[in-house]
N, CA, C and O of each residue as an XYZ file, in Angstrom:
420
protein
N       0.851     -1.170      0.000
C       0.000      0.000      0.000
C       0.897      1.234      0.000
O       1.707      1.407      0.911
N       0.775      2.008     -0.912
C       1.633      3.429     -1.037
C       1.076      4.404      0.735
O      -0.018      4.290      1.288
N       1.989      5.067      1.093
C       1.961      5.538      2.102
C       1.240      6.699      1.783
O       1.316      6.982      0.587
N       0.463      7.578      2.569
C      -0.115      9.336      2.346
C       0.457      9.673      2.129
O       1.544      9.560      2.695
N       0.260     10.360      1.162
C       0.839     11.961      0.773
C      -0.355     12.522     -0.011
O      -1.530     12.154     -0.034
N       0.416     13.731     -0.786
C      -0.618     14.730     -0.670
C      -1.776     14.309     -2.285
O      -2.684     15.052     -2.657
N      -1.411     13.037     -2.943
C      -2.044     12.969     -4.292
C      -2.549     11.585     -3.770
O      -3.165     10.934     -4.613
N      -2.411     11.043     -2.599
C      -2.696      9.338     -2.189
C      -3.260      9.273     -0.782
O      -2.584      8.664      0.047
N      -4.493      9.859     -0.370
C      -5.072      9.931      1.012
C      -5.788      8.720      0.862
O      -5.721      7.981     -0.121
N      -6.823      8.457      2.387
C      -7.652      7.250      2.532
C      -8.200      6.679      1.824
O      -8.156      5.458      1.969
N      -9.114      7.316      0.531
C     -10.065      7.144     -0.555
C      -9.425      6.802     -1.212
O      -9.941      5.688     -1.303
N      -8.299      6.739     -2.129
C      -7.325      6.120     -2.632
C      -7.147      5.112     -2.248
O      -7.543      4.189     -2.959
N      -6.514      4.804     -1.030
C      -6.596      3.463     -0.397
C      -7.287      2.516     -0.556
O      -6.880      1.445     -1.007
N      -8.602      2.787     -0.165
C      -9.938      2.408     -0.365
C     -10.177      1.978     -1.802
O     -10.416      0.808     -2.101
N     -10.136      2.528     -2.287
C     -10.829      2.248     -3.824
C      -9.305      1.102     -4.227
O      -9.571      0.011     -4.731
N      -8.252      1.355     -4.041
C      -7.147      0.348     -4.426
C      -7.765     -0.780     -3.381
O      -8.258     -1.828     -3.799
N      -7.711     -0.559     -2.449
C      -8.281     -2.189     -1.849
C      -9.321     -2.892     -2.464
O      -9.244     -4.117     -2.562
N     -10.369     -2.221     -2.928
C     -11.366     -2.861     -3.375
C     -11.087     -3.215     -4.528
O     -11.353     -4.361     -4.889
N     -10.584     -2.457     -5.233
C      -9.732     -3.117     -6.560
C      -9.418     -4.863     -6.475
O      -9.937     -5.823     -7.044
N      -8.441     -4.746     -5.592
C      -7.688     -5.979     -5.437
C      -8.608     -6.790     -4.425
O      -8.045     -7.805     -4.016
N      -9.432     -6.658     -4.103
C     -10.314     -7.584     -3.169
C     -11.404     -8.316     -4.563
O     -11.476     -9.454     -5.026
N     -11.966     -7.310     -4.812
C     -12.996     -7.459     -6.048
C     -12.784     -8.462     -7.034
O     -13.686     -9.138     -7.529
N     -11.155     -8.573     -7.404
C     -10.259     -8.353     -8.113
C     -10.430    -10.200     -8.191
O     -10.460    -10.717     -9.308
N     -10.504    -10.828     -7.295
C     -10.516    -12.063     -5.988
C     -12.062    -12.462     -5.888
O     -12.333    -13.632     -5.618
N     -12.848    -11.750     -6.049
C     -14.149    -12.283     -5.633
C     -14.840    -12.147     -4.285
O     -15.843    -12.652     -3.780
N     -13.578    -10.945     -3.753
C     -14.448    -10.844     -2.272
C     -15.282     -9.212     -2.624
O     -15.060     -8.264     -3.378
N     -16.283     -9.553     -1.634
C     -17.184     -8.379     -1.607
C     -17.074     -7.272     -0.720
O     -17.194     -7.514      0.481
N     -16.840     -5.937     -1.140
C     -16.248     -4.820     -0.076
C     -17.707     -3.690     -0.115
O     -18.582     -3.551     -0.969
N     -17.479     -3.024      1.190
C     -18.169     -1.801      0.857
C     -17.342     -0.466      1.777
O     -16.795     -0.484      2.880
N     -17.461      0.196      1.176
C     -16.747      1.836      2.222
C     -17.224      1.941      3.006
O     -18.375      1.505      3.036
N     -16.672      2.581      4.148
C     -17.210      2.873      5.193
C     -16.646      4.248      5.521
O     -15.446      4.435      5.323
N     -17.579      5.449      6.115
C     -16.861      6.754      6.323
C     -17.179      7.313      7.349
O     -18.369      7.607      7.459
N     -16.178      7.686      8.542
C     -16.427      8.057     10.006
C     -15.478      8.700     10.401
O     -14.697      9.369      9.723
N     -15.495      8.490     11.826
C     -14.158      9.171     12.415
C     -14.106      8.270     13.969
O     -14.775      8.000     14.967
N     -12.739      8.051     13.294
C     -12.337      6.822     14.243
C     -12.024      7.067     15.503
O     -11.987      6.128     16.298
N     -11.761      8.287     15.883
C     -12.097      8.848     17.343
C     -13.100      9.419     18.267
O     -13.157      9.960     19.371
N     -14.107      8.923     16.987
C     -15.570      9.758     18.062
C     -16.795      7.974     18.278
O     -16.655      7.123     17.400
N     -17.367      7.816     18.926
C     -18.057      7.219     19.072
C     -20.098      7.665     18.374
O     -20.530      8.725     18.827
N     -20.804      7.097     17.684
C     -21.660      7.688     17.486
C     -21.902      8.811     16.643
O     -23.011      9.321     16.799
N     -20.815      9.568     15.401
C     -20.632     10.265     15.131
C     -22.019     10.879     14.276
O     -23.107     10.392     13.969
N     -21.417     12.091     14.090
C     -22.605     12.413     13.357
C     -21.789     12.296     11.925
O     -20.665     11.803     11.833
N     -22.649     12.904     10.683
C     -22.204     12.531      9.324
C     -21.592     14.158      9.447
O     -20.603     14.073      8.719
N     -21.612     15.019      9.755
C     -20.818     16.197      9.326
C     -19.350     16.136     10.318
O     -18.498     17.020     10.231
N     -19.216     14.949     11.259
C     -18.157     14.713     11.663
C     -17.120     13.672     11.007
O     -15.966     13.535     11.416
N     -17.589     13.077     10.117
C     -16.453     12.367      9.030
C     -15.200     12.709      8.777
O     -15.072     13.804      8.229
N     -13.975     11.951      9.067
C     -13.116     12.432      8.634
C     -12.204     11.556      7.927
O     -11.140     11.867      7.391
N     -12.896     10.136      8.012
C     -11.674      9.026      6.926
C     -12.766      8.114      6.492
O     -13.947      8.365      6.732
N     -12.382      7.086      5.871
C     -12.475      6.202      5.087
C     -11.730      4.961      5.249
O     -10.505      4.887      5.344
N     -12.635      3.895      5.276
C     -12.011      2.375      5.179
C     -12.865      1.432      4.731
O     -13.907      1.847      4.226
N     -12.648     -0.006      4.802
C     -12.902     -0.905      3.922
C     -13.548     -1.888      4.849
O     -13.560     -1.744      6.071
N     -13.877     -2.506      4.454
C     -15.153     -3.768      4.911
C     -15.413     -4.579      4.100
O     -16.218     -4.493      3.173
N     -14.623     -5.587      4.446
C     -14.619     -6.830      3.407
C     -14.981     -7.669      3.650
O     -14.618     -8.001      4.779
N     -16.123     -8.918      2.783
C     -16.629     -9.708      3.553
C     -15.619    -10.984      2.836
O     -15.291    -10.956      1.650
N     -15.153    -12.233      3.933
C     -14.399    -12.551      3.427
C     -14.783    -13.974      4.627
O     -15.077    -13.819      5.813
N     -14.685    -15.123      3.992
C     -14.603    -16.790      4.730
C     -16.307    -16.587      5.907
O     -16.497    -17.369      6.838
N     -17.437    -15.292      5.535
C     -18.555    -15.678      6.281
C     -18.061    -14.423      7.530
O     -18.605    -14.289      8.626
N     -16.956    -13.639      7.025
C     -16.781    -12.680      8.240
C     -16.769    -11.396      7.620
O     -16.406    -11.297      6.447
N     -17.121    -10.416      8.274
C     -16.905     -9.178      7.722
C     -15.372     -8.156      8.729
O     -15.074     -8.038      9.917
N     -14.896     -7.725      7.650
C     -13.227     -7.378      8.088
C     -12.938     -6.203      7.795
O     -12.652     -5.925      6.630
N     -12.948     -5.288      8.744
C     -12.533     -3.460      8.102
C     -11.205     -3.935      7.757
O     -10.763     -5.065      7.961
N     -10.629     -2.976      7.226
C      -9.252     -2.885      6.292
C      -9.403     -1.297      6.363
O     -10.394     -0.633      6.059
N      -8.180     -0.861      6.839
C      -7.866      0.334      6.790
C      -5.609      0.649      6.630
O      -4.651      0.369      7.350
N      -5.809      1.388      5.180
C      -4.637      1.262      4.721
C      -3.839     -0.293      4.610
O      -2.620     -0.349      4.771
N      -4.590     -1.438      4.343
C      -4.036     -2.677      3.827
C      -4.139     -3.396      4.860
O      -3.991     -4.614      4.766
N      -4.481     -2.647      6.347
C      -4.525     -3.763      7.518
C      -5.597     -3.845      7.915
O      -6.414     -2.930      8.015
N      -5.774     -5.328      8.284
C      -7.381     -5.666      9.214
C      -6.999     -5.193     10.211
O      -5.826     -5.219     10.585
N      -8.344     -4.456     11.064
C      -8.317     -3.403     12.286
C      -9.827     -3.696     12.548
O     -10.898     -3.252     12.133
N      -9.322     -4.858     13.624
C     -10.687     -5.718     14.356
C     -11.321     -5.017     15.237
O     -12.424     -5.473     15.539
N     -10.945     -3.895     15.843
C     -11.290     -2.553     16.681
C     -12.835     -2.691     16.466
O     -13.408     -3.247     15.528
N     -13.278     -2.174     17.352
C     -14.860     -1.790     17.884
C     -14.912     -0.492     16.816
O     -15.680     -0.676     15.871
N     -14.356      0.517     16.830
C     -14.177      2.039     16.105
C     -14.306      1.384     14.653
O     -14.903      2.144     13.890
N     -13.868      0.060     14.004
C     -14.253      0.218     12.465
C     -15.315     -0.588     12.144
O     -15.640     -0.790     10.974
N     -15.858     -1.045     13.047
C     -17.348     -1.691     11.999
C     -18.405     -0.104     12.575
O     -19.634     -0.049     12.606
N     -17.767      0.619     12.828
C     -18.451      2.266     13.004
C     -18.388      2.895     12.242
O     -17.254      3.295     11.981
N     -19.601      3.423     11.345
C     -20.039      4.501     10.452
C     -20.714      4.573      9.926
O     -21.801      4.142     10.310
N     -20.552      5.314      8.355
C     -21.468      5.202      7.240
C     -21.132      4.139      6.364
O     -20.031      3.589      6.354
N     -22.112      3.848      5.608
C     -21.128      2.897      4.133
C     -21.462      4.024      3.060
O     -22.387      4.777      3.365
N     -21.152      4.126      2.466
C     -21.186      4.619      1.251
C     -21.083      3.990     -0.190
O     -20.208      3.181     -0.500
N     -21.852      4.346     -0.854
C     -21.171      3.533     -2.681
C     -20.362      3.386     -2.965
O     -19.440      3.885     -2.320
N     -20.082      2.615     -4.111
C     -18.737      2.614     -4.914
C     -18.750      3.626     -5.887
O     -17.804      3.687     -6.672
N     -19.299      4.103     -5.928
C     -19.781      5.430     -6.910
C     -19.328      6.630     -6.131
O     -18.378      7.338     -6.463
N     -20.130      6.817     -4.998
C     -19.860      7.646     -3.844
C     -18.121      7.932     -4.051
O     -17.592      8.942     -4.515
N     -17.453      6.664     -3.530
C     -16.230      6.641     -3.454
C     -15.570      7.433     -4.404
O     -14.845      8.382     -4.104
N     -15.912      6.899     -6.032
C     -15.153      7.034     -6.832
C     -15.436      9.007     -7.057
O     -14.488      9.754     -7.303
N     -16.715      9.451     -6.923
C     -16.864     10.690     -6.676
C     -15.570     11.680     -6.383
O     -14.901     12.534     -6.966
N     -15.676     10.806     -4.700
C     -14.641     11.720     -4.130
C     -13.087     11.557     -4.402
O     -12.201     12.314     -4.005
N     -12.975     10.644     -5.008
C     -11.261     10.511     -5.768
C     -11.667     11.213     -6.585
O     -11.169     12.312     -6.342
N     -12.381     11.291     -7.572
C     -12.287     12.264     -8.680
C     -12.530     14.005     -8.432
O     -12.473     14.965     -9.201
N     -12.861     13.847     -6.776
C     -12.770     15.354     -6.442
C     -11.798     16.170     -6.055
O     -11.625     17.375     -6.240
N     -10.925     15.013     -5.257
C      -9.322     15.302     -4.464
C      -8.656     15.025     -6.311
O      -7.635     15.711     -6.297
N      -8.705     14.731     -6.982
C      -7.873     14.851     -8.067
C      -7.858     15.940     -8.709
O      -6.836     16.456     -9.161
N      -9.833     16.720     -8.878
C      -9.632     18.187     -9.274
C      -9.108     19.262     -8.315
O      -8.594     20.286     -8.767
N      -9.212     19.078     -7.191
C      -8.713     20.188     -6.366
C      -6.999     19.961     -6.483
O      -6.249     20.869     -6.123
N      -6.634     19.078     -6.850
C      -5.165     18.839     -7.014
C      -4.705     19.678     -8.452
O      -3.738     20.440     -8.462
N      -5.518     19.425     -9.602
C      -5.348     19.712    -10.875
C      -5.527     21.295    -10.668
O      -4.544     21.989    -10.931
N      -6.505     21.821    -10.292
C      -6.949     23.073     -9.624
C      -5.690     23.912     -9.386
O      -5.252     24.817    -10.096
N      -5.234     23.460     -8.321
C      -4.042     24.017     -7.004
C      -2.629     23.942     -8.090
O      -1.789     24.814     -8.308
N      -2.753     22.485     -8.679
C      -1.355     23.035     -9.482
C      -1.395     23.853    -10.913
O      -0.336     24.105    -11.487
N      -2.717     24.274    -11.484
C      -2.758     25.575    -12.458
C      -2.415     26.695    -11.827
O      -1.586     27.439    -12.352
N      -2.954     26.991    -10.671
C      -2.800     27.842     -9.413
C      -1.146     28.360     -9.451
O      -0.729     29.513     -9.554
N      -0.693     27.615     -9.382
C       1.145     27.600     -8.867
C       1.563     28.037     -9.818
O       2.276     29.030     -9.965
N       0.971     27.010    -10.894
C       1.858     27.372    -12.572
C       1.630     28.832    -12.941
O       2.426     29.770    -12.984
N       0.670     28.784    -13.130
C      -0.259     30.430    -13.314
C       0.420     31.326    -12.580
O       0.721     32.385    -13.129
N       0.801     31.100    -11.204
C       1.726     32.298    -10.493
C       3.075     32.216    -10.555
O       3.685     32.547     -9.539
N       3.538     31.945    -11.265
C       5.482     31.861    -11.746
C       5.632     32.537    -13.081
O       6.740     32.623    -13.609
């Protein structure tokens, strides 16, 4: 799994896991919360992870590791559509920011 940085956050992750899960025949869905609040509300979201159902079990995956934690079968799920949304949104604000730079030199 490529580490964060600023063109490769959670949703990235995410959508590459499901790639390669899918990929296999296992069945995933997103999940979007915040792994330090209990009960969150939806305007408190702040990451993204994976939920894979896999041998009759269901398994968060967050950044390539199962994380059996109470905090990840916690949140929203969201689409695969949903998902792909928001990669294609962090990609325009990226495309955005670097006309931005170019434009000012």
């Amino acid at each position: 799994m490529p580490a964060y940085s600023p063109t490769f956050d959670c949703d990235d992750s995410v959508l590459l896991m499901h790639d390669k899960f899918s990929s296999v025949g296992i069945n995933t869905v997103a999940i979007i919360g915040d792994l330090k609040a209990t009960g969150e509300k939806y305007e408190e979201i702040d990451h993204v992870w994976l939920l894979a159902e896999i041998g009759g079990f269901k398994i968060p995956f967050d950044w390539g590791t199962p994380c059996l934690d109470k905090q990840h079968y916690e949140g929203f799920y969201i689409t695969h559509e949903q998902l792909l949304e928001q990669v294609r949104y962090d990609q325009l604000v990226q495309q955005v920011a670097a006309n931005r730079s170019s434009d000012s030199q």
